[in-house]
C-alpha positions as CSV (number, residue, x, y, z in Angstrom):
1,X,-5.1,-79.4,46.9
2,X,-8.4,-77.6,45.6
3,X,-7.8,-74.0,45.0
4,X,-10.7,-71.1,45.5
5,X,-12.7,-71.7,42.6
6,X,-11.6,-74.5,41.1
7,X,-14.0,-77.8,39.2
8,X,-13.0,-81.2,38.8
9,X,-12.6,-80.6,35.0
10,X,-10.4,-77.5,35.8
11,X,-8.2,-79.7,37.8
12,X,-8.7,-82.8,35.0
13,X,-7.3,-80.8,32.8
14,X,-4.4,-79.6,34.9
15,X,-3.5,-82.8,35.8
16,X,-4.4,-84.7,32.2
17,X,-6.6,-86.8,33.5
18,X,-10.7,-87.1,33.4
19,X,-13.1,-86.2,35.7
20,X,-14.4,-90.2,35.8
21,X,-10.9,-91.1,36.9
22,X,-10.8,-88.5,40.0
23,X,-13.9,-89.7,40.7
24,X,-13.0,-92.7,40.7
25,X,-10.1,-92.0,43.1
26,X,-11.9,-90.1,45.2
27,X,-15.0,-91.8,45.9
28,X,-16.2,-89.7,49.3
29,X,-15.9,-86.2,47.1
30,X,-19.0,-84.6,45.7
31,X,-18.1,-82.4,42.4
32,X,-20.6,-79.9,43.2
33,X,-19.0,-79.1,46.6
34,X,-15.5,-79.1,46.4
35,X,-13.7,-76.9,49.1
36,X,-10.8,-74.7,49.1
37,X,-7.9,-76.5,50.7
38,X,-9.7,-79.8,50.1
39,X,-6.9,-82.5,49.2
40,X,-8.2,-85.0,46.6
41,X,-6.2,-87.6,44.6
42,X,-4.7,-87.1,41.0
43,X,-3.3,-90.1,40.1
């Protein structure tokens, strides 16, 4: 779940993964507008 404040490469990192794979994942999520409380895919 996206956390206040957080990027796709903060949560990459978190998760060792790559922002290109939660994109991947998550094809319906725009990186510039990611949402507090927003669930998205890790793995």
């Amino acid at each position: 779940m996206v956390q206040s404040g957080d990027t796709l490469g903060e949560v990459a990192a978190k998760y060792n993964t790559t922002v290109d794979q939660l994109l991947t994942l998550n094809p319906g999520v725009d990186p510039s507008a990611l949402q507090p409380g927003q669930r998205i895919r890790v793995g």
